[in-house]
N, C-alpha and C positions, 0 to 999 in steps of 0.2 A: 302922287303915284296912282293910277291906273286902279281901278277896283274891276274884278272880274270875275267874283265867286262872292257868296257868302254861307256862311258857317254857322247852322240852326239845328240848334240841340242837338249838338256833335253829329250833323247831318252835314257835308258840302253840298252847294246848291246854289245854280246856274242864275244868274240875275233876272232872265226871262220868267223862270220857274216860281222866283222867290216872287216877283209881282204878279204872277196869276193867281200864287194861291195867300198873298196876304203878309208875307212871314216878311220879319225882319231878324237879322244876326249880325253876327260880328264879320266885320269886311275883310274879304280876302284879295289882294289888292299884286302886282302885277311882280313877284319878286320867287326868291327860291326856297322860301317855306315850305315844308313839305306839303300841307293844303295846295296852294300856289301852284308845284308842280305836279299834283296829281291833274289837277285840272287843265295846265299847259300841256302836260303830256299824255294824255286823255285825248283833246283836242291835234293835236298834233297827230297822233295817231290816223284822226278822220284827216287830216288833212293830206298824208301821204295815200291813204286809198283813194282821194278826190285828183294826185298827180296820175298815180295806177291806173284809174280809169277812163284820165284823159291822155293817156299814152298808149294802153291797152283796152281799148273797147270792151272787149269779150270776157275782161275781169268779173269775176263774182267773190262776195267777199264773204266770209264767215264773222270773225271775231275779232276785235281789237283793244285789246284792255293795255291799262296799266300794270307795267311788273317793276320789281323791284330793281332792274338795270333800265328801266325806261319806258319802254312799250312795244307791243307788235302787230302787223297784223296778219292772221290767216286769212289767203284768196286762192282763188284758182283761177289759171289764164293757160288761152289755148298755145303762145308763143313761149320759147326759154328763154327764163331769165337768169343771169348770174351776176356777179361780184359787180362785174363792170358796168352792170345796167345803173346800180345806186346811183351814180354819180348823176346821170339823167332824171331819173325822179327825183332827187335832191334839187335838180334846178327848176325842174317845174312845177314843185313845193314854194320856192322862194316867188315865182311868178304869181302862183293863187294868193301868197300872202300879199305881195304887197298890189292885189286888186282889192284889197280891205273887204272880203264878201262879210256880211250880215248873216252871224250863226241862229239857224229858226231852226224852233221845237215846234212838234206838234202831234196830238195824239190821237190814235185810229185804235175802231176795234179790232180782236184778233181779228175775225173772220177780213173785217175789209183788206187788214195785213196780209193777210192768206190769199185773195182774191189779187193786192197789190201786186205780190210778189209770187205767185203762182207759177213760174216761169222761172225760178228760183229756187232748187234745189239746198243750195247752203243758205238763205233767209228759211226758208222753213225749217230745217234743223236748227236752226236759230230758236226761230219762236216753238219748237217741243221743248226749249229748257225754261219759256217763262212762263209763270204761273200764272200770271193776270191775264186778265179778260179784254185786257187795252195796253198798248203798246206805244211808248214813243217815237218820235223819229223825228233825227235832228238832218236838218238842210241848210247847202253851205252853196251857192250858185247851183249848178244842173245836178248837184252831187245830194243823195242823200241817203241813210242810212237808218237799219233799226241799234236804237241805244238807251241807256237810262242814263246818261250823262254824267256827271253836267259837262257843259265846255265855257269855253269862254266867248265872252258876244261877238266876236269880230276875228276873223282870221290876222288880222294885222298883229296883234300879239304871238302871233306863230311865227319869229322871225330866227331864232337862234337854235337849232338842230343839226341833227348828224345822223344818219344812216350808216347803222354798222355791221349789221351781216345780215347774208339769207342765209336761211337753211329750209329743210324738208318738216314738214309734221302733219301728223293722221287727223283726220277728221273729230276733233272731240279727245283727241288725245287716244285715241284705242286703234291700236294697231290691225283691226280687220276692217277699218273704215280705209278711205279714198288717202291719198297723199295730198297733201296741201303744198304752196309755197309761204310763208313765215318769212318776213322783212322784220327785222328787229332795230329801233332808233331810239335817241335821247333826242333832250330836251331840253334847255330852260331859259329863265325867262333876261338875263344877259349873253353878252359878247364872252366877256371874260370867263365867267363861269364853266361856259361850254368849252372854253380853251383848257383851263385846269383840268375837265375831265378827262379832254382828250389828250393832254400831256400825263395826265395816270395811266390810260389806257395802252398808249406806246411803252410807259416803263412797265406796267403790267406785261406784255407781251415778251420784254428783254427780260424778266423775271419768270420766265412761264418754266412752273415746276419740270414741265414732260421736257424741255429745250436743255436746260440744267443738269438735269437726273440723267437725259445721254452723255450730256461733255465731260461729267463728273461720274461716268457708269457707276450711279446708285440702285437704277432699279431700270425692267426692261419688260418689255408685254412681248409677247409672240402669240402669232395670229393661230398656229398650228397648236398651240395652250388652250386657246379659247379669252374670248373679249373678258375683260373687267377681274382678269387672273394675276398681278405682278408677279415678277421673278425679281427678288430681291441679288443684286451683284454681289460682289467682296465689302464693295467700298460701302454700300449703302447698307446691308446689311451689320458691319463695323458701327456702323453711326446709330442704324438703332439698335443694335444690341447695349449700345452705350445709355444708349436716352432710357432701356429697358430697367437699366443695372443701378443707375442714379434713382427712379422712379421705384424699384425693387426695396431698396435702403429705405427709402421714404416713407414708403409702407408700412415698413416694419417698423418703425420708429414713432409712427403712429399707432401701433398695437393691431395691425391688420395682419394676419393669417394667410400666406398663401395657400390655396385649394386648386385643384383643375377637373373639372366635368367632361362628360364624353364628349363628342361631336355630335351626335344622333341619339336620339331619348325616342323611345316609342313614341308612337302619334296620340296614343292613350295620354302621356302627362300634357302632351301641347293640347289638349282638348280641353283637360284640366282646369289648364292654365288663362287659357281663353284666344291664347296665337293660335288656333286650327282653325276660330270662327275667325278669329279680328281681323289675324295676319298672314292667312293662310295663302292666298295667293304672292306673299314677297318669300314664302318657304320653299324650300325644296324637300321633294318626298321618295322615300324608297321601299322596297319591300325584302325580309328577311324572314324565311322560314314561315313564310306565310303571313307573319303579323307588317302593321304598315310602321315605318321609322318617320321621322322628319330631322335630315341637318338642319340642327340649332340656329337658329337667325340670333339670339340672344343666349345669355350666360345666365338666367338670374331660373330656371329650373333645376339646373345641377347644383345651383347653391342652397336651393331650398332643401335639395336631398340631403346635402351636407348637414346641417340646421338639423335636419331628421335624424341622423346618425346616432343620436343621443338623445337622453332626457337632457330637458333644458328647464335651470332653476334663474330665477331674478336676480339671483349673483351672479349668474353667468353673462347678462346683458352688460354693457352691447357687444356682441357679437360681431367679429368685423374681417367679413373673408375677402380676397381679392385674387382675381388671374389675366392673365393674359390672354384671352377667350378668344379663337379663334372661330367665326361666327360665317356665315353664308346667308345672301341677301339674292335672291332673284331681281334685279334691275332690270328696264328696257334696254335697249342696245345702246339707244338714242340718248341715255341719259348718263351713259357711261362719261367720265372724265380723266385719265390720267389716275391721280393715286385719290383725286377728290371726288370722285362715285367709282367702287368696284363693286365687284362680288363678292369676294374675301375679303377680310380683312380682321384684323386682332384688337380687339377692346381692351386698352386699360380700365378693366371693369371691375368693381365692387359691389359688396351688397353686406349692408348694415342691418343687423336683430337689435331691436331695441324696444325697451318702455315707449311708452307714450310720454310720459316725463322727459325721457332724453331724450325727445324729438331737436329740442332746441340745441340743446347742447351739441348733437351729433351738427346738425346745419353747421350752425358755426364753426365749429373747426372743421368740415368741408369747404366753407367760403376760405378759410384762414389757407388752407392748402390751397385751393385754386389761386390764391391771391399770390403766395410765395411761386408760382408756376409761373404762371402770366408774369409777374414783375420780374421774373427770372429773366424771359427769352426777352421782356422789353415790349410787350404787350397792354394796351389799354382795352378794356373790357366793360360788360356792363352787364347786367342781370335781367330776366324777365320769366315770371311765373306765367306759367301756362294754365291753361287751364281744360275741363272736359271738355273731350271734343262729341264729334255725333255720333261716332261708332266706339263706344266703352261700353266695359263693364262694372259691375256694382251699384249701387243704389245712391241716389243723390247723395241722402243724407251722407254714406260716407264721403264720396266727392266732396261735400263742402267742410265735412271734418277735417280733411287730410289738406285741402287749399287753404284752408283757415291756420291750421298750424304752420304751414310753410310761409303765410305772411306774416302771421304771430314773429315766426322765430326772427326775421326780416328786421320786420319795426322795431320789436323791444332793441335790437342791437344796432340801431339807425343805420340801416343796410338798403342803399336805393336798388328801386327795381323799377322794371315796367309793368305791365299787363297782358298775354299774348290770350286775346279767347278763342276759345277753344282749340288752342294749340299742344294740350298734355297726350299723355301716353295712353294708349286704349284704358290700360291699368292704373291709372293714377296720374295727380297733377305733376309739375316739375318745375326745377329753377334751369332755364337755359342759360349757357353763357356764349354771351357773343365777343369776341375778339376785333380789335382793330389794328392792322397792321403795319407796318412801317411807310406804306405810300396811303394809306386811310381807306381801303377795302376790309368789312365788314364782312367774318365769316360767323357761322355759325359751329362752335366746338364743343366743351364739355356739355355733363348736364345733370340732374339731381335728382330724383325723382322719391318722392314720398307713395307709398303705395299699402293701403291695408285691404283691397283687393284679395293677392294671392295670398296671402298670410290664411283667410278665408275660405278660400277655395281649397288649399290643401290642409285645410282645416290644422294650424301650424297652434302650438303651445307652448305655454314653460307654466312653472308652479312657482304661484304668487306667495308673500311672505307667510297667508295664512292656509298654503298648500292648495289651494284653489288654481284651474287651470285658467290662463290667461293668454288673449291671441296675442302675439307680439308685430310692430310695426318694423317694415318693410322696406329699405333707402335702396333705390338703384343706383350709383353714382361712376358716371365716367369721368374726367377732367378732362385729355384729352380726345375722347372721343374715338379715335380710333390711331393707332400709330401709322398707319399710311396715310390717312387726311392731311395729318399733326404735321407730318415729317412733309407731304407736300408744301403744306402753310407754310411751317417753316424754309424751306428751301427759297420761297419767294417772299416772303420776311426777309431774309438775309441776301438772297440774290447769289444763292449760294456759297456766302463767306459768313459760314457757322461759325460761331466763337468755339474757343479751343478744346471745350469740356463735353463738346460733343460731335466734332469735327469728324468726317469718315479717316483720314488721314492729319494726325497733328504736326507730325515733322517730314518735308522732305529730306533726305540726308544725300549727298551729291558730292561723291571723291573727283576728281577734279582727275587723278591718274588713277592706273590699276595701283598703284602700291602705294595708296592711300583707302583700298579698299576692307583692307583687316580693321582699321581704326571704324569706317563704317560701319563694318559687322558690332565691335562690341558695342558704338554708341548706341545702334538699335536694340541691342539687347537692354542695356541698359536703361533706356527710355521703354522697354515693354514693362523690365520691372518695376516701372511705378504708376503702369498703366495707360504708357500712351501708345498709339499707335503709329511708324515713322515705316516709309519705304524706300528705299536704297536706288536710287535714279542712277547704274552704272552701265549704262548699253553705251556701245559703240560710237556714240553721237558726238559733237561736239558738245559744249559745256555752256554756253546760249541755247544750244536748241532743250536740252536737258532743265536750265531752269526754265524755258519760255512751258514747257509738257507739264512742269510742277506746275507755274502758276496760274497755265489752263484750267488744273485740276483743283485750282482757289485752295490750296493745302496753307494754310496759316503760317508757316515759320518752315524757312529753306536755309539749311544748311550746307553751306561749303565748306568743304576741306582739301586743304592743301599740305605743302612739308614743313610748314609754319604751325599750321593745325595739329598735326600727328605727332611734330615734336615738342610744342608748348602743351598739349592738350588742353588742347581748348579748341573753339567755332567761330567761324563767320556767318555772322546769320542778317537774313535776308527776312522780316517781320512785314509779312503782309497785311496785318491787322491795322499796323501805325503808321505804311509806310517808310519804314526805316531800317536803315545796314548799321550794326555794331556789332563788336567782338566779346564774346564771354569765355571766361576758364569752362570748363567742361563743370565742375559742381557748382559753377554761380545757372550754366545751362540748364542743369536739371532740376536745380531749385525754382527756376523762373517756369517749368513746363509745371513743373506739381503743384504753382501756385496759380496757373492758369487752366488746370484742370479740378482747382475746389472752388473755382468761381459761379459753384450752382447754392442758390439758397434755399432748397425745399427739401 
């Protein structure tokens, strides 16, 4: 196989690079390793600016890196490009490949770069973001570029890609700079590969939360509301009120305490707290009676007040409040998504007082809940500790006290994880947990965080056994993350056929005539009394169109009734979950919903 990277002291690096300066490593060779395809699509990258340039002259390009769906590049050209142009650079991509050009490095001072590309308004906002003195630039025929690579030696390994959307993006990302155009593409280094991605990517789309959540009116955005605002429906509203009330029991059965904190806390605690410096531009701020507020982007200052409320003794640990936080987050416009980036949105959020002793203890039964959650909806998952980033507070030493215990707690319980650095909380490290879901997209949801930061800072106590006061440790913990993310995940997890226990709609119920409608009435009654929710489909329609409107609405279990029905008492039931038509007496019917609605295990 093909070698076209190699891998020096967990450094990637370009085979040219690896023999000018000596080094030998471990071979990174022509396949879909994650190594492998940083480098193919890294390279691929250059290679689409080298079609752009040979189709658009007057392109200037800014940046091209690798992300995590692939890669992109930011340019600007004086022609409009859209959707339909892809197809054209896609072909004239495949042409530069298979001329097999010879990828060269080579490196220049700033200043010569400066002099180079002088003429070049986005290369030199380029070179303001690098810090050396010397610059590289890799060339692929007449095409070349400033980069730190690496690529691979030969465009001919650039044969399997896809171009999958333009969009618009600012200069550097800051919305007072120039508007860019952004091509975004995959990568890798088979046929087949690239075919799986894009057979996920098409079911991806038949799954798309915002497609779903109209057919199923769960939730709806109005532009006269304002962007990144949801309006929760009947139905979708029903559904999380469901998932709120299961999660609610759970809590408490865990010895958690509901509390709820204001919306807006003076700018004085956020200052406090260290969100005025950290996170002050994703807040929003107001003024009242002269003093400045800030709506709460987080939950974990009105729990501290809480904690405050009283004296706290070592008996009293741990401590363990929870709410449903309704939090405000300034986003860019641009990066709004459906229910998966808004403004608003409600944290299932907690916050654990504890010993430094019960640091471990607490973890673990956090992993043990997350684990009955995930294994609930049918989720595989993974763990990774983060760690300080470069705008925190606190002092090392605490930072590597509080990272230390959270791997502590990890290991001693053989708990895998990964690494993420410098990916923690301004305040403290954290365990994220990542989700994989039913077609193998990779989100990012709950999260854990250990924090003896604020505990600190609002200078927090309890009285130790020998009445000495003592600061207590700090858990920020969400599972789900937010209930509109969760509940989009879910939607495209399920593809909108929710299992029964937390369905917006569990039964449709469908009188066949009007004098089959009293029977109707009392079976939804009777299915409310044991908590489910069933809608009465009796308009004027015929009775095809009537189920075809339920099973639009992916309603799990469709009831017909006819004068066979209302005189046997019993159903004809239409089981969309299995696929299947059978008959039940009416108390085999409600015994089979209430055993379908304890089918949650956390």
């Amino acid at each position: 196989m093909d070698q076209i990277a190699i891998k020096h002291n967990d450094e990637i690096m370009d085979l040219q690079t690896a023999a000018v300066r000596g080094f030998e490593g471990n071979a990174i060779v022509l396949d879909n390793s994650a190594d492998a395809l940083e480098v193919i699509r890294h390279s691929t990258a250059h290679l689409m600016a080298q079609a752009i340039k040979n189709l658009y002259p007057s392109a200037k390009f800014f940046v091209g890196p690798v992300v995590k769906e692939g890669f992109y590049y930011d340019f600007k050209v004086e022609e409009e490009i859209g959707e339909g142009d892809l197809k054209s650079i896609e072909k004239e991509m495949l042409n530069l490949s298979k001329k097999k050009q010879e990828i060269e490095r080579y490196e220049i001072s700033m200043d010569e770069a400066k002099a180079k590309f002088a003429g070049d308004h986005l290369k030199l906002a380029v070179m303001e973001r690098i810090p050396s003195e010397t610059v590289s630039i890799y060339k692929q025929g007449d095409f070349e570029d400033l980069c730190r690579g690496p690529h691979v030696p030969n465009t001919k390994f650039l044969r399997f890609f896809k171009l999958t959307k333009i969009a618009g993006a600012y200069l550097g990302g800051d919305s007072k700079n120039e508007m860019l155009t952004r091509i975004y593409g995959i990568a890798f280094a088979d046929k087949e590969s690239l075919k799986a991605h894009l057979d996920m990517i098409a079911e991806a789309e038949k799954r798309d939360h915002r497609k779903i959540g109209a057919e199923m009116r769960l939730f709806t955005f109005r532009e006269e509301v304002g962007a990144g605002f949801p309006i929760w429906l009947p139905a979708g509203s029903r559904m999380r009120s469901r998932l709120e009330g299961l999660l609610f029991k759970a809590h408490r059965k865990r010895g958690y305490e509901p509390v709820r904190g204001p919306e807006m806390l003076r700018s004085d605690l956020w200052k406090v707290s260290g969100h005025y410096q950290n996170y002050g531009e994703n807040m929003y701020f107001t003024n009242i009676d002269e003093l400045e507020f800030g709506v709460k982007p987080m939950n974990c200052v009105g729990h501290i007040k809480v904690y405050e409320h009283d004296l706290r003794s070592y008996r009293d640990l741990p401590l363990k409040y929870f709410e449903y936080g309704v939090v405000h987050r300034h986003e860019m416009t641009g990066a709004l998504h459906g229910l998966f980036r808004v403004r608003e949105f409600t944290q299932d959020d907690a916050h654990i007082f504890c010993t430094a002793d019960q640091i471990e203890e607490q973890i673990i039964e956090i992993v043990d809940f997350i684990d009955k959650i995930m294994t609930t909806f049918g989720f595989d998952y993974q763990m990774m500790i983060s760690t300080k980033p470069e705008k925190a507070v606190g002092s090392d030493a605490i930072w590597e006290t509080a990272t230390n215990a959270l791997k502590t707690a990890m290991d001693r319980n053989n708990l895998a994880y990964g690494i993420d650095e410098g990916g923690g909380a301004f305040y403290g490290p954290k365990i994220d947990i990542k989700i994989t879901d039913a077609i193998g997209r990779e989100w990012q949801c709950g999260t854990v965080q250990l924090d003896f930061n604020l505990p600190e800072r609002f200078t927090l106590e309890y009285s130790g056994a020998e009445n000495d006061k003592i600061q207590p440790v700090m858990i920020h913990r969400a599972i789900l993350g937010s209930f509109e993310r969760f509940i989009g995940i879910l939607t495209e997890h399920y593809a909108g056929e929710f299992p029964m226990f937390i369905a917006p709609t569990q039964v449709a119920i469908i009188p066949i005539a009007e004098s089959h409608n009293a029977y109707a009435k009392e079976l939804a009654d009777k299915l409310m009394d044991i908590g489910a929710d069933s809608e009465i489909y009796n308009k004027n329609e015929s009775l095809n169109k009537r189920i075809r409107t339920a099973e639009k609405g992916r309603v799990p279990m469709i009831v017909v009734l006819g004068d066979e029905e209302v005189e046997n008492r019993s159903v004809a039931i239409r089981d969309r979950r299995s696929r299947e038509q059978y008959n039940h007496t009416e108390n085999e019917f409600l015994a089979l919903i209430q055993t379908k609605l304890n089918e949650v295990h956390f």
